[in-house]
C-alpha positions in Angstrom: 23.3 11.6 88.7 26.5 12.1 90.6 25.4 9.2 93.0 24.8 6.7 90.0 28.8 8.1 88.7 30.4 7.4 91.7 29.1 4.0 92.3 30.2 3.0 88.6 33.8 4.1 89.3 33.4 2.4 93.2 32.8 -0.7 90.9 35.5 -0.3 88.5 38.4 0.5 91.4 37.2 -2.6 93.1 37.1 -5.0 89.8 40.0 -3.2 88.5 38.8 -3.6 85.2 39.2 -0.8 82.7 38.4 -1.1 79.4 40.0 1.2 76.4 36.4 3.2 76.4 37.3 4.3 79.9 40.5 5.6 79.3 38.8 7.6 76.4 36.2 9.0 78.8 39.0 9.9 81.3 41.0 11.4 78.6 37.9 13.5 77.7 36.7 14.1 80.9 40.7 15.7 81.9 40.4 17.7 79.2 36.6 19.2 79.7 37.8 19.3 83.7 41.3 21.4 82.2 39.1 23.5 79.9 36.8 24.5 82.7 39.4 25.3 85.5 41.7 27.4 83.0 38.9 29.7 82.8 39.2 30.2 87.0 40.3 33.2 88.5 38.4 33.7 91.5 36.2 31.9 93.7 32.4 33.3 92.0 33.6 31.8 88.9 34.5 28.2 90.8 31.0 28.4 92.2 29.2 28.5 88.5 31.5 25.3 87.3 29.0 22.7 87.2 30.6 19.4 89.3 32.5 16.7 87.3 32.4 13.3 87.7 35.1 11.6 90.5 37.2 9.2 88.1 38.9 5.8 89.0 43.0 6.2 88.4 43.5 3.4 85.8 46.2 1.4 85.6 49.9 3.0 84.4 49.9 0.9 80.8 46.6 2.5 80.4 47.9 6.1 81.3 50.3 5.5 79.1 48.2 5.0 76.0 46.4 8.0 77.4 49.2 9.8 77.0 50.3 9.2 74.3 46.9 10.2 72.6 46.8 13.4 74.1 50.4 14.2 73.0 49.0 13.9 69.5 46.4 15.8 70.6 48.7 19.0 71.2 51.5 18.2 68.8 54.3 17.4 71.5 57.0 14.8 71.2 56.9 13.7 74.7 60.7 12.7 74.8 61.9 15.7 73.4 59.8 18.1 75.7 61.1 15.7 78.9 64.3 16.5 77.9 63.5 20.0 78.0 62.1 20.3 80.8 65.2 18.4 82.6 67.3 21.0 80.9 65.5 24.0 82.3 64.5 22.6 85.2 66.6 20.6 87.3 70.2 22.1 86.9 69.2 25.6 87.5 67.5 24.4 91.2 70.6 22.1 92.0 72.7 25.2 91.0 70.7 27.4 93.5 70.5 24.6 96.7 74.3 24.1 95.7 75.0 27.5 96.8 72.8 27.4 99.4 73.8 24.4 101.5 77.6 25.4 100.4 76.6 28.5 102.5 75.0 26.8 105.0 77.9 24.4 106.5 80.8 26.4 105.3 80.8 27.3 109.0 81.8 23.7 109.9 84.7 24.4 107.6 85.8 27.7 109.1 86.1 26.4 112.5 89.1 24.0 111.5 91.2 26.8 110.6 91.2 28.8 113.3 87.6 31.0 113.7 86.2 30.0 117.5 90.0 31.4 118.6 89.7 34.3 116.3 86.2 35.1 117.9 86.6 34.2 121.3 84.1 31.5 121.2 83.8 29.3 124.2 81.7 27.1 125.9 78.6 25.9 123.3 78.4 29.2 121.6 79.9 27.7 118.0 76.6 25.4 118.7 74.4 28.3 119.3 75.6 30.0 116.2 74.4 27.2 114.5 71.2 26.8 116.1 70.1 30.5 115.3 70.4 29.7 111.5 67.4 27.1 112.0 64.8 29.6 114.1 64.0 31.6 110.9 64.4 29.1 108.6 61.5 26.8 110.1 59.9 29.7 110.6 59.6 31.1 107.4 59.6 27.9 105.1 55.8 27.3 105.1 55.0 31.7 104.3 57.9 31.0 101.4 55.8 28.4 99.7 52.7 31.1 99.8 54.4 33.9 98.4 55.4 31.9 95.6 51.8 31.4 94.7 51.4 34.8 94.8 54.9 35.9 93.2 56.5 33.9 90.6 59.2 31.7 92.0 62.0 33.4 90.2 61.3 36.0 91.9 61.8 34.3 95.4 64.7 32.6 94.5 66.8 35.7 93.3 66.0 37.5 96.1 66.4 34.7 98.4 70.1 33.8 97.0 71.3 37.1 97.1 70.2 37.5 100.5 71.9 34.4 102.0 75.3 35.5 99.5 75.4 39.2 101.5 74.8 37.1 104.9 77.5 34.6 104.2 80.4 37.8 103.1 79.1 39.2 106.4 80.0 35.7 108.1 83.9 36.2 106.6 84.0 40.3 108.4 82.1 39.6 112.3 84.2 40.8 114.9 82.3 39.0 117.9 79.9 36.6 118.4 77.1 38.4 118.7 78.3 39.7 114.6 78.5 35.8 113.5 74.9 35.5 114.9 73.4 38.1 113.4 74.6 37.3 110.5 73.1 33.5 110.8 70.0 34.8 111.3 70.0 36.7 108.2 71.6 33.5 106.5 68.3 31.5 108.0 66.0 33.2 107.2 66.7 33.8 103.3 67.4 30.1 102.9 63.9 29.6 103.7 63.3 30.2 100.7 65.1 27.6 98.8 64.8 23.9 99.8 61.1 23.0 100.3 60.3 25.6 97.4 62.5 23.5 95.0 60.7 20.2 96.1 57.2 22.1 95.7 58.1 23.0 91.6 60.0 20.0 91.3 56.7 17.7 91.6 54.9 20.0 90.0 56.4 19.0 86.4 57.2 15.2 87.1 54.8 11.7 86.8 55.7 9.2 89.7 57.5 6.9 87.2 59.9 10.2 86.6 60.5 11.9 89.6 62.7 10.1 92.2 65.8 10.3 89.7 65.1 13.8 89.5 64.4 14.6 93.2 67.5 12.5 93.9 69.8 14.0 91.4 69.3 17.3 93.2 69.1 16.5 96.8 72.4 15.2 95.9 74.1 18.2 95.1 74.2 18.7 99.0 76.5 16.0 99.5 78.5 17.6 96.6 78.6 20.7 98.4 79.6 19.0 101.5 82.6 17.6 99.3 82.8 20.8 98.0 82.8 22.5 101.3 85.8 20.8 102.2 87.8 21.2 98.5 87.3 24.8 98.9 88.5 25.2 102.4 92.1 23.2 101.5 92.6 25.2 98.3 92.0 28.4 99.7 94.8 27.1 102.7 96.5 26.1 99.5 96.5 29.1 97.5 96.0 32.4 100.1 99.2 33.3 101.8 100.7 36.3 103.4 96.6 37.8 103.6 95.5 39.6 106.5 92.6 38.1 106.8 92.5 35.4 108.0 92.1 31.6 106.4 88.6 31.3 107.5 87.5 34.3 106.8 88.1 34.2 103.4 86.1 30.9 103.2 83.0 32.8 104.1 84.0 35.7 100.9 84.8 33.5 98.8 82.1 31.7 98.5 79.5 34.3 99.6 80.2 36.4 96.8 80.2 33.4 94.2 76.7 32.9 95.5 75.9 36.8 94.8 76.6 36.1 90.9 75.0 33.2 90.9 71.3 34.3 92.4 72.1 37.4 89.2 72.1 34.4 87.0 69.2 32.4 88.6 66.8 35.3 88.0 67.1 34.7 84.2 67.2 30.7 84.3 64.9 29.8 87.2 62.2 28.3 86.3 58.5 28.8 88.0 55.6 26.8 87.8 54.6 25.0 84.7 51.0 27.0 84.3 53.6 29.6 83.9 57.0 28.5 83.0 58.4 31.2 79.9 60.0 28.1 78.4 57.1 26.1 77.6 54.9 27.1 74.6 51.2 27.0 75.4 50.0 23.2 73.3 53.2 22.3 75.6 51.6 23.9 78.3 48.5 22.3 78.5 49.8 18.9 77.4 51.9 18.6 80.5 48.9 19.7 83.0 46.8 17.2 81.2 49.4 14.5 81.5 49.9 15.2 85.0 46.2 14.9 85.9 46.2 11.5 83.9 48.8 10.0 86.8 46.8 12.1 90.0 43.3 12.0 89.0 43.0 15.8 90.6 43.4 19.0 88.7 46.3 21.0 89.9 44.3 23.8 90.9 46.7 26.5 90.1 44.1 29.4 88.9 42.2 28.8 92.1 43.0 31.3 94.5 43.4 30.4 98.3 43.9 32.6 101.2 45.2 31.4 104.9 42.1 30.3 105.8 42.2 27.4 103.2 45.5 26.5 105.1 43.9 25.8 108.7 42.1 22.4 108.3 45.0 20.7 106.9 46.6 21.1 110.6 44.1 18.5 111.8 45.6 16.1 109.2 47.9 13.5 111.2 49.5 12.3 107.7 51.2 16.1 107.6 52.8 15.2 111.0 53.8 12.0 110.5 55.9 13.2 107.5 57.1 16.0 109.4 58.4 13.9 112.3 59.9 10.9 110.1 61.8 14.2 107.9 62.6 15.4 111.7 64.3 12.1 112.5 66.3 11.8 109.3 67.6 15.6 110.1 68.7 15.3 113.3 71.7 12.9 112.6 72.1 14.3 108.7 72.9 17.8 110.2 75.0 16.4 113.1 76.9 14.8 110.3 77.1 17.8 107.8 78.3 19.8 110.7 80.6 17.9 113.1 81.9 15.2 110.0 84.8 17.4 109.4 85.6 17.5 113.6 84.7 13.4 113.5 87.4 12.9 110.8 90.0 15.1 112.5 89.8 13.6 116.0 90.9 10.1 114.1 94.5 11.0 114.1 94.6 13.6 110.7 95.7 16.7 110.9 93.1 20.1 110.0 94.4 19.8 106.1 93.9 16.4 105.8 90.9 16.1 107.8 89.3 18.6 104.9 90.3 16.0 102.4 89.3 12.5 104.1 85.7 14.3 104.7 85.1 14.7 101.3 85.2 11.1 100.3 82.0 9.9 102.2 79.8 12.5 100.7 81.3 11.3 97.0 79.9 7.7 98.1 76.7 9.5 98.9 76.4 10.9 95.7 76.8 7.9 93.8 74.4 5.8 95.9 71.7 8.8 96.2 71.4 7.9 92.3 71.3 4.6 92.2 68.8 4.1 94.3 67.3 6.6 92.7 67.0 4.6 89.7 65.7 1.7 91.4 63.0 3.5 93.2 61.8 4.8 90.2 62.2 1.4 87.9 60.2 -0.2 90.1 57.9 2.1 91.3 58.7 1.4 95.1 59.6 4.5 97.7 59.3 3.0 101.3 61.4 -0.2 100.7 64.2 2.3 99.5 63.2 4.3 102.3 63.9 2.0 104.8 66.6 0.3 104.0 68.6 3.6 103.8 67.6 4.2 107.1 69.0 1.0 108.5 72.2 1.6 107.0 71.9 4.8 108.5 71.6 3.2 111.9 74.5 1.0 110.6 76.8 3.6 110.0 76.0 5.8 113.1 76.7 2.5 115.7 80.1 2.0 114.3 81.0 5.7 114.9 79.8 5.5 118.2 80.5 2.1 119.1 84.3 1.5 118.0 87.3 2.5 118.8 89.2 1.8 115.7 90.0 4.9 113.5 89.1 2.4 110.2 85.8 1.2 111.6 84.7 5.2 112.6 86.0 5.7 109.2 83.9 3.4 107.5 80.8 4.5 109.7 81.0 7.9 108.5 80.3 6.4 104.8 77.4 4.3 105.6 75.6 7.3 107.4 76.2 9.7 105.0 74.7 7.6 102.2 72.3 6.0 104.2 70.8 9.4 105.7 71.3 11.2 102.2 69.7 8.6 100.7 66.2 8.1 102.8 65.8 12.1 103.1 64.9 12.6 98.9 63.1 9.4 98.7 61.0 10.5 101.7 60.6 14.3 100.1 59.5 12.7 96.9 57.2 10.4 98.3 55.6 13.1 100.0 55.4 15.5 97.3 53.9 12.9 94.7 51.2 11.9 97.5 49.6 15.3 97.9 47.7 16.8 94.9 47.0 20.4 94.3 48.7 23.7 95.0 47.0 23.9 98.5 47.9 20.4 100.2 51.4 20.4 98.1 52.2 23.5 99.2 51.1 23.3 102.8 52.5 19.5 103.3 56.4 20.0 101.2 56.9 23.1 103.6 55.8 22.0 106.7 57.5 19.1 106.3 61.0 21.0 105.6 59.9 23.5 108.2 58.9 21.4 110.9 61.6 19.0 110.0 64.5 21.1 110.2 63.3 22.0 113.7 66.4 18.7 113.9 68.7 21.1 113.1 68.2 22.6 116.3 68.0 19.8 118.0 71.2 18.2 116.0 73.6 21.4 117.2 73.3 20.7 120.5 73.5 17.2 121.1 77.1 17.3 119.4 78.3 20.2 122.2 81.8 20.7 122.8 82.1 18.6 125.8 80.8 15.4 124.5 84.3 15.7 121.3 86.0 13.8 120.5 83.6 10.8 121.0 80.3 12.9 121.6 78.7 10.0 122.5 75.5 11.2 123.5 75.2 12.4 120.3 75.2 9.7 118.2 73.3 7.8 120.9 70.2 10.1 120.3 70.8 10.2 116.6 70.2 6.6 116.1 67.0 7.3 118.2 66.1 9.5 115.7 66.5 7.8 113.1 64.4 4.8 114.8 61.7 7.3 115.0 61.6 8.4 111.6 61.2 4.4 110.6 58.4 4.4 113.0 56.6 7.3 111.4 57.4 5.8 108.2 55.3 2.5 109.1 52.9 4.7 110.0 52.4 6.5 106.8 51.9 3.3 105.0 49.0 2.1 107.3 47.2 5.0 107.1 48.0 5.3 103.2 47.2 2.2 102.6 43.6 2.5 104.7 43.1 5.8 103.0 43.1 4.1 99.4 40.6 1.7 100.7 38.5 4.1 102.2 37.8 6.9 99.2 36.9 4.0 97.1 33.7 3.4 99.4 29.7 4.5 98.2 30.0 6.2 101.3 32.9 8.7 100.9 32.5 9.6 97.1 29.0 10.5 97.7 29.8 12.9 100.3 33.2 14.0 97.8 30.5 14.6 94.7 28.2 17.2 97.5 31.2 19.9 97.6 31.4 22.7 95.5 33.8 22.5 92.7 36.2 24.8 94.7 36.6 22.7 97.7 36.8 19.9 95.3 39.8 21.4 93.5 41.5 21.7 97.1 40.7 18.4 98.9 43.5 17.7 96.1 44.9 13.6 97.2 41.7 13.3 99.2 39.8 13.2 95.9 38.5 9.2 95.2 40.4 8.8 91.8 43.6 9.7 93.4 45.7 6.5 94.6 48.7 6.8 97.0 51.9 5.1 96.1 54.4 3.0 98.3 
């Protein structure tokens, strides 16, 4: 019987015709599919679920009337509870990676007001202390994605914020280098916590037609903390006189201890995953997993319970990598430019004050393009066009830092790459995150690829060494050969998406897909026939 199923639905993908009968039967068969998986909570009880049919992802106007039956189904404006859900949702998480990037490149900051001297920093140890932040952090990114299957996000977060908050006051009392990387460490490994997390709940209550604005809109808030970085730091040389600490010092406490009150906050307004989100009623509840399986064809797969072991064949998936290595390339010239923008400006003729202030306008053109393009990508459904073409102006912006000599031109360099970089690394996350279905695979691919990407802040710290200023072109050279690979992965990607969409639509592979258990089923997740990648 399953073999007769799957070569129906191999007919229907390649016909592509879908008639309203089929999107009843898919509507039924999500909801018999949700009914039986809500009543998982361990693997015996997987193994007694009889198999379900593999359904062919119809075509979005057809989703849509889907949808909107099943919101009459469970009572639920779907306007009003998108609007909810955007409320509870996204500002709390752009609150949290506000603090957390704030906290992250305040350093950059510090170090124009007088901190290497203060510290007797010399040679490339400012670029060590940097460099320490990213051992933990890569480290512990894919383990902070497990724990929050285990422990409810909120939980994570809290802990996580008020953590990297105690680091960062640390950062504003070290005596000594060896204090300002200790305290790095500590910083690193708490943010771990925070970025690839965020992405991980983020498409976890978005359709593809929604979530690029909203993955966009937040990713952004770190080129308002990079404006912010730089606001804070002139006030504070504004407004703190006479103080025996010193200017940059109080940076670090300053902020550190705003980011203390604010991970008190989080705890209370942090939101975990839908299955189990306190601000969702139950008929909201079920609506939204039901809705979310109309668009991915796979069932989320949140009751199922999966231990390390699950994790180990997804290493042998080259799409993992791929996204890993084009997130790596984006990094590696983003970080050199969060760090070392402040240092770029300076070295153009303006003095530490105003080199603050004439920072923060490129990351304000970020912002505002981030968005827009945000819009764009999700209007008309396209990720990789945006994708590219950020990186190119990327490349763009990078060449005229590196290859002019006018104090205008570098200038107007340090806009392009900023938006352009700032731009390509959300589309990318989001593409990512909407191409993996289920906990296991979008757990396993969002932090590897932040883990395993950020490896480029390693790499970024010291290819922008204090030798190379005020022109560090080596540098920039091998950040527009980063960037060139991250387009190269990118291509990639797209070929083998695009063959994978051809390939689970074959006799060949849903038979084999319709001989697993219902378990291994439920965490094949985007290797499951009825789920299409998008470009």
């Amino acid at each position: 019987m399953p073999d007769e199923k799957s070569r129906d639905n191999v007919t229907k993908v390649k016909s592509d015709l879908i008639a309203a009968n089929t999107i009843t039967s898919n509507t039924s068969t999500t909801t018999t599919t949700n009914n039986n998986f809500d009543q998982v909570s361990n693997d015996s009880q997987i193994h007694d679920l009889k198999p379900s049919s593999v359904s062919s992802q119809p075509p979005f106007q057809d989703i849509e009337s889907a949808q909107n039956a099943l919101a009459e189904k469970y009572g639920v404006r779907d306007s009003r509870l998108q609007l909810k859900i955007d409320i509870c949702v996204v500002p709390a998480l752009i609150l949290l990676y506000f603090a957390a990037f704030l906290d992250r490149i305040n350093i950059s900051n510090a170090r124009l007001y007088g901190m290497e001297a203060d510290l007797g920093l010399h040679g490339d140890q400012f670029n060590v202390a940097l460099t320490v932040f990213f051992v933990p952090y890569v480290f512990f990114e894919l383990l902070a994605n497990y724990l929050a299957k285990l422990f409810k996000p909120h939980w994570c977060f809290s802990i996580s914020i008020f953590v990297f908050g105690c680091a960062t006051i640390g950062c504003g009392f070290v005596k000594n280098f060896g204090g300002l990387v200790t305290a790095r460490v500590f910083l690193g490994a708490a943010e771990a916590a925070t970025f690839g997390l965020i992405f991980y709940i983020l498409s976890s209550y978005y359709t593809p037609r929604q979530a690029q604005k909203r993955f966009s809109f937040f990713f952004s808030s770190t080129t308002l903390a990079g404006a912010a970085g730089g606001s804070i730091a002139f006030q504070i040389h504004q407004g703190i006189h006479n103080s025996h600490l010193a200017l940059w010092r109080w940076i670090f406490i300053i902020e550190g201890v705003a980011t203390v009150f604010i991970s008190i906050l989080l705890f209370f307004i942090t939101p975990d995953f839908p299955e189990t989100a306190k601000f969702l009623k139950p008929n909201e509840r079920s609506y939204l997993k039901e809705k979310l399986k109309l668009y991915s064809q796979v069932d989320s797969g949140f009751e199922v319970s999966f231990s390390w072991r699950d994790y180990l064949p997804l290493f042998k998936d080259p799409i993992f990598y791929a996204n890993a290595l084009s997130y790596l390339g984006l990094v590696v010239p983003g970080y050199g430019y969060a760090y070392f923008s402040a240092t770029i400006v300076k070295v153009l003729g303006y003095t530490a004050v105003s080199a603050q202030q004439h920072s923060v306008y490129p990351w304000l053109a970020a912002f505002g393009y981030i968005n827009i393009t945000a819009f764009f990508s999700d209007y008309l459904q396209n990720r990789w066009c945006f994708i590219m073409s950020s990186s190119f102006i990327g490349i763009a912006g990078l060449a005229m830092i590196l290859g002019s000599e006018h104090p205008h031109i570098r200038y107007g360099g340090c806009f392009l790459s900023s938006l352009g970089l700032y731009s390509a690394m959300p589309t990318l996350i989001c593409s990512t995150s909407l191409n993996l279905g289920g906990h296991l695979r979008k757990s396993f691919g969002t932090g590897f690829q932040i883990g395993f990407g950020n490896i480029g802040g390693i790499i970024a710290t010291f290819l922008f060494l204090q030798k190379d200023s005020p022109r560090y072109v080596s540098g920039l050279g091998a950040s527009i050969g980063f960037v060139g690979l991250s387009i190269a992965c990118q291509i990639f990607i797209i070929i083998r998406l695009k063959w994978l969409n051809n390939t689970k639509t074959t006799p060949a592979y849903v038979s084999r897909f319709e001989e697993l258990t219902p378990r291994e089923r439920v965490l094949k997740g985007d290797l499951a026939p009825g789920f299409k990648y998008m470009f």
